[in-house]
MIDOSE-1310 file (N, C-alpha, C; in nm, 2 decimals, decimal comma, always signed):
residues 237
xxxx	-1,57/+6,50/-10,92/-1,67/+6,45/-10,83/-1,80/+6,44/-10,90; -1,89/+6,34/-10,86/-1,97/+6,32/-10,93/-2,11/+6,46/-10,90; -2,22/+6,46/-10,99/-2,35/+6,54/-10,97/-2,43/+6,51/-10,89; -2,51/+6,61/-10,82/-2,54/+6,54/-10,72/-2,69/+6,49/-10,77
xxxx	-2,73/+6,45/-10,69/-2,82/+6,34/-10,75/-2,94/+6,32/-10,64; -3,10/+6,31/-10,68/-3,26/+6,35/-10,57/-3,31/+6,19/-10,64; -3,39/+6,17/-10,53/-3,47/+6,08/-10,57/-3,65/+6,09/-10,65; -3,65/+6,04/-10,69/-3,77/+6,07/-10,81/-3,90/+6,00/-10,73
xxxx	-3,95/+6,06/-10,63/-4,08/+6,03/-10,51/-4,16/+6,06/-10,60; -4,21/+6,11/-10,72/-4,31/+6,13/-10,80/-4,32/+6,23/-10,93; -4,42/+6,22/-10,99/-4,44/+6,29/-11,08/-4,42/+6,49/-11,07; -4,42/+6,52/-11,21/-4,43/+6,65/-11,16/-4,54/+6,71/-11,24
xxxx	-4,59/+6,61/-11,31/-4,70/+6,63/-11,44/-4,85/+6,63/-11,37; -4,85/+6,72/-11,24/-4,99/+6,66/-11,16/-5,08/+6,78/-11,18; -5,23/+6,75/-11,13/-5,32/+6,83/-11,11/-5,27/+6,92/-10,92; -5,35/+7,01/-10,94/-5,42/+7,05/-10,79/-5,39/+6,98/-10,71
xxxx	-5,51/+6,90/-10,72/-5,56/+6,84/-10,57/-5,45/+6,72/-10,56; -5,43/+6,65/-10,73/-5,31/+6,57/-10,69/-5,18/+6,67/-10,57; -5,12/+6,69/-10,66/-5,04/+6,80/-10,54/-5,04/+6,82/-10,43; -5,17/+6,87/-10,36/-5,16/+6,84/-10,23/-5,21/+6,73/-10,19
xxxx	-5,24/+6,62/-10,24/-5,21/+6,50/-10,22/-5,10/+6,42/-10,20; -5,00/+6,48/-10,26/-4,87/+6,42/-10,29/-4,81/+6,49/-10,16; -4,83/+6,62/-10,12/-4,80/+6,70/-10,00/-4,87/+6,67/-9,86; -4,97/+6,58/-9,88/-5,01/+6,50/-9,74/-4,99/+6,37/-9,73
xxxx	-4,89/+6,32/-9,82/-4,86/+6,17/-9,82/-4,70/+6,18/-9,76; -4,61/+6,29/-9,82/-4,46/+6,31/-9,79/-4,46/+6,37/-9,67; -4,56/+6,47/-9,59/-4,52/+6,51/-9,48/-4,48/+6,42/-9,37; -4,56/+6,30/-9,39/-4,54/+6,19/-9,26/-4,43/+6,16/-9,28
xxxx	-4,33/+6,18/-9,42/-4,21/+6,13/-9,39/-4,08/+6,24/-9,40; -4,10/+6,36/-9,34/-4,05/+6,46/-9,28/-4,00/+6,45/-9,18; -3,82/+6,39/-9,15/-3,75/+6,39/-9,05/-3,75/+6,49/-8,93; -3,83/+6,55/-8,78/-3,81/+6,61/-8,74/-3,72/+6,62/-8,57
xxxx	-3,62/+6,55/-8,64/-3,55/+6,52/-8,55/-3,37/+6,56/-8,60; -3,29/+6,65/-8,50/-3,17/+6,72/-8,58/-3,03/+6,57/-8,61; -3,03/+6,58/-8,71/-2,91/+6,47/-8,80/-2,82/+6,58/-8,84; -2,82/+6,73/-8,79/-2,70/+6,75/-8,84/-2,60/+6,84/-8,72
xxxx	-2,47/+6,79/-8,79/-2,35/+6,78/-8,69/-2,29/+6,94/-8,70; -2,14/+6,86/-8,77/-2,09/+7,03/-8,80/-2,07/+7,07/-8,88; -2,15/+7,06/-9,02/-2,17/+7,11/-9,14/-2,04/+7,15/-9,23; -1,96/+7,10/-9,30/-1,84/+7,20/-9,35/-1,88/+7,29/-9,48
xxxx	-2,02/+7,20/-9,55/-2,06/+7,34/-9,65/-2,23/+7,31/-9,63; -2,27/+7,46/-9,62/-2,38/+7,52/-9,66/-2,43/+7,56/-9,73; -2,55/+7,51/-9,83/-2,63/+7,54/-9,93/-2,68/+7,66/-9,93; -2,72/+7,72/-9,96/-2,90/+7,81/-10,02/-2,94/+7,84/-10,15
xxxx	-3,05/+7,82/-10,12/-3,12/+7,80/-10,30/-3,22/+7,92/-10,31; -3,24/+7,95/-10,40/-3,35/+8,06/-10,44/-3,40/+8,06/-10,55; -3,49/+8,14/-10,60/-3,54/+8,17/-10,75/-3,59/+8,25/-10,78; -3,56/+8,31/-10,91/-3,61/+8,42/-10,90/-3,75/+8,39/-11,00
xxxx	-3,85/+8,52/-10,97/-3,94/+8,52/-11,07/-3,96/+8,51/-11,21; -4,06/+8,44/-11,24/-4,10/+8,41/-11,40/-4,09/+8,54/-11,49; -4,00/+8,56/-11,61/-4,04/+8,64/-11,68/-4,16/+8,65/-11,74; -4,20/+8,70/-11,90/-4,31/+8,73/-11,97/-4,34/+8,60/-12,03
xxxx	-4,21/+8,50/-12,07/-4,25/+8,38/-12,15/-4,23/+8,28/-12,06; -4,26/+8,29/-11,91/-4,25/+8,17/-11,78/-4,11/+8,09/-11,74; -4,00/+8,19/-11,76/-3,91/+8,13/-11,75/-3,84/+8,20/-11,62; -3,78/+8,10/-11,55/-3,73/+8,15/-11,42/-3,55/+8,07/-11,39
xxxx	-3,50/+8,15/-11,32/-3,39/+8,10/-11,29/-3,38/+8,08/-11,14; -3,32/+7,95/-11,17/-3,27/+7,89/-11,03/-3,18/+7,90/-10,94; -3,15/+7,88/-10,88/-2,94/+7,96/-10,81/-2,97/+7,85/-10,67; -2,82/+7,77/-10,65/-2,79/+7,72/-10,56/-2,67/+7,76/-10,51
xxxx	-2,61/+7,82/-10,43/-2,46/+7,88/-10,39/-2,43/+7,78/-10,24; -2,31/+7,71/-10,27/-2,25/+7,67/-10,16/-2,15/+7,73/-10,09; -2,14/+7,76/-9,97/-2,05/+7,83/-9,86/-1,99/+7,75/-9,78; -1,85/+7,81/-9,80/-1,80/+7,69/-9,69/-1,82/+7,73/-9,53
xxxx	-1,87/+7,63/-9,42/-1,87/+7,70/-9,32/-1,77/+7,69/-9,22; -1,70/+7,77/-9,13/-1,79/+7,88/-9,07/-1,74/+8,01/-9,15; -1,65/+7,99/-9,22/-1,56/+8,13/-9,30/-1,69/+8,21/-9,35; -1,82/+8,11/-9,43/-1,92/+8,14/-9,51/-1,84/+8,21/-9,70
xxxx	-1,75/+8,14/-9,69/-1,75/+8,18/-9,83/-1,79/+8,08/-10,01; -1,80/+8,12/-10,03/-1,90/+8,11/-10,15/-1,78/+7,97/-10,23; -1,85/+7,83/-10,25/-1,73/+7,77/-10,30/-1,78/+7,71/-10,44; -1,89/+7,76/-10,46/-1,96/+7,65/-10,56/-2,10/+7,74/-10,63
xxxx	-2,12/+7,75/-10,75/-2,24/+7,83/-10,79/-2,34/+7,71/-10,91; -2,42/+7,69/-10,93/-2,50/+7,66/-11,01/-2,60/+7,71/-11,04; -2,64/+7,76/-11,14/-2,77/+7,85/-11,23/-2,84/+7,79/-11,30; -2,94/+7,78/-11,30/-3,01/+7,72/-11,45/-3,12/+7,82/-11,48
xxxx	-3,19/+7,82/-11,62/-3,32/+7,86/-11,62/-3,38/+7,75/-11,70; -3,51/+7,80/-11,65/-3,59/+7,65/-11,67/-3,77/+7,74/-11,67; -3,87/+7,68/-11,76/-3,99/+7,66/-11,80/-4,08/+7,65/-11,68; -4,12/+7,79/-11,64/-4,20/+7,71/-11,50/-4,38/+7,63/-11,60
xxxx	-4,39/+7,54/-11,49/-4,52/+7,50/-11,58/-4,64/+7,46/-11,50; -4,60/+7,48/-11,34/-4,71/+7,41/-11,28/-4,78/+7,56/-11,24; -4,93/+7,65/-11,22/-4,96/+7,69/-11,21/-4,92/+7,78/-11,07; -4,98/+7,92/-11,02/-4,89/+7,97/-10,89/-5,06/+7,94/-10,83
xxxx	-5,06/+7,89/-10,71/-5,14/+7,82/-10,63/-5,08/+7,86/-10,53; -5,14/+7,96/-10,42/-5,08/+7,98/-10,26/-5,12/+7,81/-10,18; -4,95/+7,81/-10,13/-4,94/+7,65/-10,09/-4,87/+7,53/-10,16; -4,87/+7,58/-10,31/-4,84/+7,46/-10,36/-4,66/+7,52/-10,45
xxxx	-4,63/+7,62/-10,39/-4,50/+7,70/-10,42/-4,37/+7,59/-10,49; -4,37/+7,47/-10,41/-4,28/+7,39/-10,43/-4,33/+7,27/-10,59; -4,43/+7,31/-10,60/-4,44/+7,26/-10,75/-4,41/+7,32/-10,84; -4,43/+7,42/-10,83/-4,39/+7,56/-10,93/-4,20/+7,54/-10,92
xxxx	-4,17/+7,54/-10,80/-4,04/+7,63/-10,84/-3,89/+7,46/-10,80; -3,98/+7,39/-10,74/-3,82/+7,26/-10,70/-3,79/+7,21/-10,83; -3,88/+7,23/-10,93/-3,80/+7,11/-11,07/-3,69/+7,23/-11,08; -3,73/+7,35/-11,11/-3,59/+7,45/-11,13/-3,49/+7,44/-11,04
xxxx	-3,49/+7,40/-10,89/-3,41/+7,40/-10,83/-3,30/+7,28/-10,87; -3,41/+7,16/-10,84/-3,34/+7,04/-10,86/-3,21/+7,07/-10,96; -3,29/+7,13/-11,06/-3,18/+7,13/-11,19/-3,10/+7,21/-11,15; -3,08/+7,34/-11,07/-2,94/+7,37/-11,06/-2,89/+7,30/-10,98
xxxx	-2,91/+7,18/-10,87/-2,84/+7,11/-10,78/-2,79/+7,02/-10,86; -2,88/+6,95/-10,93/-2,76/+6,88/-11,06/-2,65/+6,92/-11,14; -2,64/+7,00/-11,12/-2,51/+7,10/-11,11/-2,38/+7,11/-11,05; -2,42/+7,06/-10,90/-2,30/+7,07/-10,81/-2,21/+6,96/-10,85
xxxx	-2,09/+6,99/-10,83/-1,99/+6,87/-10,78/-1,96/+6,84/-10,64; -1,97/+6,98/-10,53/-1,98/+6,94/-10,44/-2,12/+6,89/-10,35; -2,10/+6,83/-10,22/-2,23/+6,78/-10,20/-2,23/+6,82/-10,05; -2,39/+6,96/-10,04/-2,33/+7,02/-9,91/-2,40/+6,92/-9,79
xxxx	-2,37/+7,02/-9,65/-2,46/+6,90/-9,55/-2,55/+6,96/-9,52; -2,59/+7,05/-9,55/-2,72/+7,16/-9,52/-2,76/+7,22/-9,62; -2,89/+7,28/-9,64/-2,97/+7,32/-9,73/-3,03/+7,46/-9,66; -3,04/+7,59/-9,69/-3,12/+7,70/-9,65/-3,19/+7,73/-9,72
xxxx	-3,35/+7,71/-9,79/-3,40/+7,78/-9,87/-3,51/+7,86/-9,82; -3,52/+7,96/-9,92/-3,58/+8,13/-9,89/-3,77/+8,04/-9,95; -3,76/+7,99/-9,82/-3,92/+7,93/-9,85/-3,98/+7,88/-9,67; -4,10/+7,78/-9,71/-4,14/+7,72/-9,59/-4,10/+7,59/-9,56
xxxx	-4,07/+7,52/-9,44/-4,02/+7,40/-9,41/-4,19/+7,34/-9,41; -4,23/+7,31/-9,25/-4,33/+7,24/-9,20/-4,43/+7,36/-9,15; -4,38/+7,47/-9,20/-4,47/+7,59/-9,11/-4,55/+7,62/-9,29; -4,68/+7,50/-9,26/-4,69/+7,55/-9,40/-4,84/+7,43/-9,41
xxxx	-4,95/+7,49/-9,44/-5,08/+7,42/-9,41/-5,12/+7,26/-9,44; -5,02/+7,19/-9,51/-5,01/+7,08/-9,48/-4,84/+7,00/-9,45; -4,80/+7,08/-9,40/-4,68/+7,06/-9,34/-4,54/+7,03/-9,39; -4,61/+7,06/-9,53/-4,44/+7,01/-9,60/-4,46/+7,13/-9,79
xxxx	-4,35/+7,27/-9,68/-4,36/+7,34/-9,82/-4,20/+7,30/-9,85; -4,17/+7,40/-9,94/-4,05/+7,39/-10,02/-3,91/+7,31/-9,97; -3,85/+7,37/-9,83/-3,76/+7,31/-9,77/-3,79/+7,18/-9,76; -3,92/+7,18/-9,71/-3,93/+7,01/-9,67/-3,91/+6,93/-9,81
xxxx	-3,99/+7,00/-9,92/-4,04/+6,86/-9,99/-3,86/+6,86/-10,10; -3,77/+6,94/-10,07/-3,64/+6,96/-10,13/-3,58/+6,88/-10,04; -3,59/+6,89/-9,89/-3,47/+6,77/-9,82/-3,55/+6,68/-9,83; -3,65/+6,59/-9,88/-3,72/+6,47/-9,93/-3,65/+6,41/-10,01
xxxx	-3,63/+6,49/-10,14/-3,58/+6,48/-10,27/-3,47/+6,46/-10,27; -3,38/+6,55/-10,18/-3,22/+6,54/-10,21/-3,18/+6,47/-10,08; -3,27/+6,37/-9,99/-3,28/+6,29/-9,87/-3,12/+6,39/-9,79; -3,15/+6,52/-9,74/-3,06/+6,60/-9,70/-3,11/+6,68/-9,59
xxxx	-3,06/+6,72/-9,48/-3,13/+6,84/-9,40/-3,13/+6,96/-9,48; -3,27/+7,03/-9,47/-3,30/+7,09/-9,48/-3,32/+7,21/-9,41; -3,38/+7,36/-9,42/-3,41/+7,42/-9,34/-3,48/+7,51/-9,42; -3,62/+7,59/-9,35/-3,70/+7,67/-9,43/-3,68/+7,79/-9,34
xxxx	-3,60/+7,90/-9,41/-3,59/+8,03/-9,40/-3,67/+8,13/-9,47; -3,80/+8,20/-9,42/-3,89/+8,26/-9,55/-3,92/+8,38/-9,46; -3,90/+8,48/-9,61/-3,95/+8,60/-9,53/-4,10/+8,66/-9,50; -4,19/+8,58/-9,50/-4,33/+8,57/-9,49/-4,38/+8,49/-9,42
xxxx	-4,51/+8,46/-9,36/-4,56/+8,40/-9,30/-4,63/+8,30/-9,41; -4,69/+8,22/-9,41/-4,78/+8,11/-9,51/-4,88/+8,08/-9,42; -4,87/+8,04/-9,30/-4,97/+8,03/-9,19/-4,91/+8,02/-9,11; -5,03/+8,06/-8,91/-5,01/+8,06/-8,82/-4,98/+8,18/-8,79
xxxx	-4,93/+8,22/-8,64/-4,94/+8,41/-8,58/-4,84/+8,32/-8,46; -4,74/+8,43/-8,44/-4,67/+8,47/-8,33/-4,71/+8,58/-8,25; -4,63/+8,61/-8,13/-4,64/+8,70/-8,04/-4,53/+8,77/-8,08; -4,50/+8,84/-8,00/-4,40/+8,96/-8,00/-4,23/+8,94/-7,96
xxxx	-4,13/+8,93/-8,03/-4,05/+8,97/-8,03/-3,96/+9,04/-7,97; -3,83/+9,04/-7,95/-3,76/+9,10/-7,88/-3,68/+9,17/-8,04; -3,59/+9,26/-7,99/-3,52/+9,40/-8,10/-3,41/+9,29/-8,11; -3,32/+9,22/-8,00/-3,21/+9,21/-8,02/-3,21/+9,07/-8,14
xxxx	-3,09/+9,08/-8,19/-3,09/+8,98/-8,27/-3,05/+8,85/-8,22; -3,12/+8,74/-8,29/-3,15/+8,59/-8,18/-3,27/+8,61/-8,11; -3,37/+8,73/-8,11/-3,47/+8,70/-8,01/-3,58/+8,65/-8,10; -3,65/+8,55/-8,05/-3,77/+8,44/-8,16/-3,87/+8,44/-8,06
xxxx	-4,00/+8,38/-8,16/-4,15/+8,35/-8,07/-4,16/+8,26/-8,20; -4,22/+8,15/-8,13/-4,27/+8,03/-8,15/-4,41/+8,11/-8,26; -4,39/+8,02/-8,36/-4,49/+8,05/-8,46/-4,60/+7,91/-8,45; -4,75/+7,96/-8,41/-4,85/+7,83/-8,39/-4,93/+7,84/-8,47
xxxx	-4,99/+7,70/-8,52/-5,12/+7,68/-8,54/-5,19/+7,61/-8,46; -5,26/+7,67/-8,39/-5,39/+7,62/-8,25/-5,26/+7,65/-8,13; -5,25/+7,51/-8,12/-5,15/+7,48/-8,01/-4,99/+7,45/-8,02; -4,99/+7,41/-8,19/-4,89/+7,30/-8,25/-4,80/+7,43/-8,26
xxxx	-4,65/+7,40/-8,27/-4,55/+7,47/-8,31/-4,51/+7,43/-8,44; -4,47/+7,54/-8,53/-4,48/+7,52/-8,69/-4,33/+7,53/-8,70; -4,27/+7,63/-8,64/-4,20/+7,73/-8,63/-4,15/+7,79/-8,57; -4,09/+7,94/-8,62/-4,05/+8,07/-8,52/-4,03/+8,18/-8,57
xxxx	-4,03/+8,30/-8,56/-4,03/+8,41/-8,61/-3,93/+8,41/-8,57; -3,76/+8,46/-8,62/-3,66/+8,52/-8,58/-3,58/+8,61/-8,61; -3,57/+8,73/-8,47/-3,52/+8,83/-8,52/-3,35/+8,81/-8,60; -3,29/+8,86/-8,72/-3,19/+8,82/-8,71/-3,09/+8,94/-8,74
xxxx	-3,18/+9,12/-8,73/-3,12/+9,21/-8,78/-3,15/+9,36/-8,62; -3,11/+9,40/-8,59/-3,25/+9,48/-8,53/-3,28/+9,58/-8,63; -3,40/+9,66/-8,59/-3,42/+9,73/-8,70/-3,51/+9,68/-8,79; -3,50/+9,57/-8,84/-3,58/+9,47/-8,97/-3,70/+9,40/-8,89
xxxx	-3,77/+9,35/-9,04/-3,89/+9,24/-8,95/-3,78/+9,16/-8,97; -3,86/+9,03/-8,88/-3,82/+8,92/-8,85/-3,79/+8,82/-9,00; -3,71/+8,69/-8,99/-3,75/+8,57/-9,06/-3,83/+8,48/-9,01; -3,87/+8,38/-9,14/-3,96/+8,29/-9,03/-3,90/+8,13/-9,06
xxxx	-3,86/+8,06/-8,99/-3,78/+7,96/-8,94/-3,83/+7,85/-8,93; -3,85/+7,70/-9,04/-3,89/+7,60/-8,96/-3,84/+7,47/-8,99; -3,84/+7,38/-8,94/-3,83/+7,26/-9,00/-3,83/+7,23/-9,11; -3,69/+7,19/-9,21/-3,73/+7,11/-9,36/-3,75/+6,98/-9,37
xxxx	-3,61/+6,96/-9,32/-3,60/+6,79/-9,29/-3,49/+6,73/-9,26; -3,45/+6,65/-9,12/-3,33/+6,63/-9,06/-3,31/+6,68/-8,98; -3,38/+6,77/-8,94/-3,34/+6,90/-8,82/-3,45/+6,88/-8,76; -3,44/+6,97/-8,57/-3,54/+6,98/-8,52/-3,54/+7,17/-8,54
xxxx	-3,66/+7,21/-8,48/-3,64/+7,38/-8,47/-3,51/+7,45/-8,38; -3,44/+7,37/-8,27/-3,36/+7,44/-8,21/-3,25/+7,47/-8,32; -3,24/+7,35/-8,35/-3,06/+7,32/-8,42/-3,11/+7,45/-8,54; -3,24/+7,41/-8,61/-3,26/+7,50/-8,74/-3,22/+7,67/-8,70
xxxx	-3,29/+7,72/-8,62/-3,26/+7,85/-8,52/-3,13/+7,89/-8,58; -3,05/+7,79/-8,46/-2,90/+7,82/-8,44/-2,81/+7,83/-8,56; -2,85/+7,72/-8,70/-2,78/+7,73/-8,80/-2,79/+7,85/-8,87; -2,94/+7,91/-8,87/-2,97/+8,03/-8,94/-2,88/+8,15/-8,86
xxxx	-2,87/+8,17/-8,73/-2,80/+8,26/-8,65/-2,67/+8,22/-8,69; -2,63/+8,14/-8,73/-2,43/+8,14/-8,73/-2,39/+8,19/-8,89; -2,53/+8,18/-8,98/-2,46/+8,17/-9,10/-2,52/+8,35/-9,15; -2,53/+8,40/-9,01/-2,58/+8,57/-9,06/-2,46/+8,64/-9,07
xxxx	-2,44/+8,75/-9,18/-2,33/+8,85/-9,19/-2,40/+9,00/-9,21; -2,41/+9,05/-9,09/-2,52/+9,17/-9,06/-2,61/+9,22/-9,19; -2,68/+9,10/-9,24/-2,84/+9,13/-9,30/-2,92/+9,02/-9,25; -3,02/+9,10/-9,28/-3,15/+9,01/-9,25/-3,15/+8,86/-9,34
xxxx	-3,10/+8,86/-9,40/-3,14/+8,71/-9,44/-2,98/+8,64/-9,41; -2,97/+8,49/-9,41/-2,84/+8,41/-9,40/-2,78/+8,39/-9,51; -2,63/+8,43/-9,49/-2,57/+8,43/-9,60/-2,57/+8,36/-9,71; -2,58/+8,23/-9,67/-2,63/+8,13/-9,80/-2,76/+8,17/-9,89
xxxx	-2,89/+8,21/-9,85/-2,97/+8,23/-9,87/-2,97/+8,39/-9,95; -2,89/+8,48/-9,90/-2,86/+8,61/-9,95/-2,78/+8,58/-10,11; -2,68/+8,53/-10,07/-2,61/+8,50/-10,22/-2,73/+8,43/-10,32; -2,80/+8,33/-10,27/-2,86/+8,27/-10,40/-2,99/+8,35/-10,46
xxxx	-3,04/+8,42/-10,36/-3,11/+8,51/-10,41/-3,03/+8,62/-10,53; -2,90/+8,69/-10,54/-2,81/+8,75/-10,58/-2,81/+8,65/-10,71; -2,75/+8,51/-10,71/-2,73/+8,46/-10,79/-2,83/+8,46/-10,89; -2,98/+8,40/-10,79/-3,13/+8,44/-10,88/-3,15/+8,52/-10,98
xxxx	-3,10/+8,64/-10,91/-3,12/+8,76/-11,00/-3,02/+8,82/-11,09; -2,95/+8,70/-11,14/-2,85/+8,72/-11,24/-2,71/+8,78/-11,21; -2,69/+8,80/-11,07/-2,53/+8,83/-11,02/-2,50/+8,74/-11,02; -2,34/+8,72/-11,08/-2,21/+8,59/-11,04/-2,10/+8,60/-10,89
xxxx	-2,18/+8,49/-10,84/-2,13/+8,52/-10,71/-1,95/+8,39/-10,73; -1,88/+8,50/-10,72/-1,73/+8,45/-10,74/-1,70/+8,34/-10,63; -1,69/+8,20/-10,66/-1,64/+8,16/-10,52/-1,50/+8,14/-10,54; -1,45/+8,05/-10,41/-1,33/+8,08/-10,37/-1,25/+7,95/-10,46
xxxx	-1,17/+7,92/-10,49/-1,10/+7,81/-10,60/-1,02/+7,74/-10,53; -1,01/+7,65/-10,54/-0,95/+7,53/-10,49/-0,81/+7,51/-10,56; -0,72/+7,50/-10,46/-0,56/+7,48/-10,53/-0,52/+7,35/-10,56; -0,49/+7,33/-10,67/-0,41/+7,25/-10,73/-0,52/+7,12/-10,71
xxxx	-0,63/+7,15/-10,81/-0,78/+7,10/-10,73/-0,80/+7,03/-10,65; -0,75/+7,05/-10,55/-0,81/+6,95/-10,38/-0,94/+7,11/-10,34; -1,03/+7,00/-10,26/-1,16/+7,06/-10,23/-1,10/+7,19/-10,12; -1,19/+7,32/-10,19/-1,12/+7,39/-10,09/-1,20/+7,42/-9,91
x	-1,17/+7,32/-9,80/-1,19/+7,34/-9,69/-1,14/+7,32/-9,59
């Protein structure tokens, strides 16, 4: 099968203000409307932090769904070069990702990354500006806030509050563990916030984060996440 393959919307050689220039030109073209069906594999991407000489590793792990098992790994390390700037997260860390998605042979229908979708001060963090790139649904699962405030929560797992800024809905805070704080849930791209929710809730295996998203962080940090092998190589699903 072929690699998979993003579209080249722009440079990566930019200033600052370029950057969030480039992040208030892409947001208006942030699908928020749900395009996705019934997914048979699930992405999640992560990365881990820069060592001493700025080098980071990437991890994308594909799961087949609903089993959720691991069918696909790509790693890379790679040179971070664009500055760490709160907000501009996705300049720093998507060239690393991209390059382990060039990696894959398979090509999933969903994307989970441990970042921001649209819940993110000019509306388009990591998730989003990654399902731009790889024109894919997206979803932003982050364990932090970037901006905006919710209300209060219920214990059971599945219980969410609408994450705002003023009036606007960014988001959601969702519980997915009891016991834990919450995740925070929003729009990447392709999806609306319900369907996003729901996908995050089906792909949990009692932790706080979603399994796709758990492994690639695992992967990030240098564990080999074993997937499952395909017989007599036909795709295993």
């Amino acid at each position: 099968m072929a690699e998979m393959r993003w579209h080249n919307l722009h440079t990566w050689q930019v200033s600052v203000v370029e950057a969030k220039e480039i992040q208030l030109a892409l947001a208006s073209q942030v699908v928020r409307r749900n395009e996705v069906g019934g997914p048979r594999l699930i992405a999640g991407v992560d990365i881990s932090r820069e060592d001493s000489s700025g080098m980071a590793r990437g991890a994308v792990v594909v799961l087949r769904f609903p089993e959720l098992l691991a069918v696909e790994q790509s790693v890379v390390e790679q040179k971070i070069s664009f500055p760490y700037v709160p907000g501009l997260l996705s300049f720093r860390e998507t060239p690393v990702i991209l390059a382990a998605c060039e990696g894959l042979t398979l090509t999933p229908d969903l994307f989970i990354a441990d970042a921001q979708g649209i819940a993110h001060p000019r509306r388009l963090g990591l998730a989003s500006h990654l399902g731009l790139l790889l024109d894919v649904p997206t979803i932003g699962c982050a364990k932090s806030i970037l901006c905006g405030r919710h209300g209060d929560l219920g214990e059971e797992p599945g219980s969410y509050a609408p994450l705002l800024v003023d009036s606007e809905v960014i988001g959601a805070a969702l519980r997915t563990k009891r016991g834990v704080n919450p995740v925070y849930v929003s729009i990447g791209h392709k999806i609306d916030l319900d369907a996003a929710l729901h996908w995050v809730m089906a792909c949990l295996r009692g932790y706080r984060l979603p399994e796709p998203t758990r492994l690639a962080h695992l992967a990030a940090g240098g564990q080999l996440i074993a997937p499952v092998r395909a017989e007599q190589g036909r795709l295993p699903l």
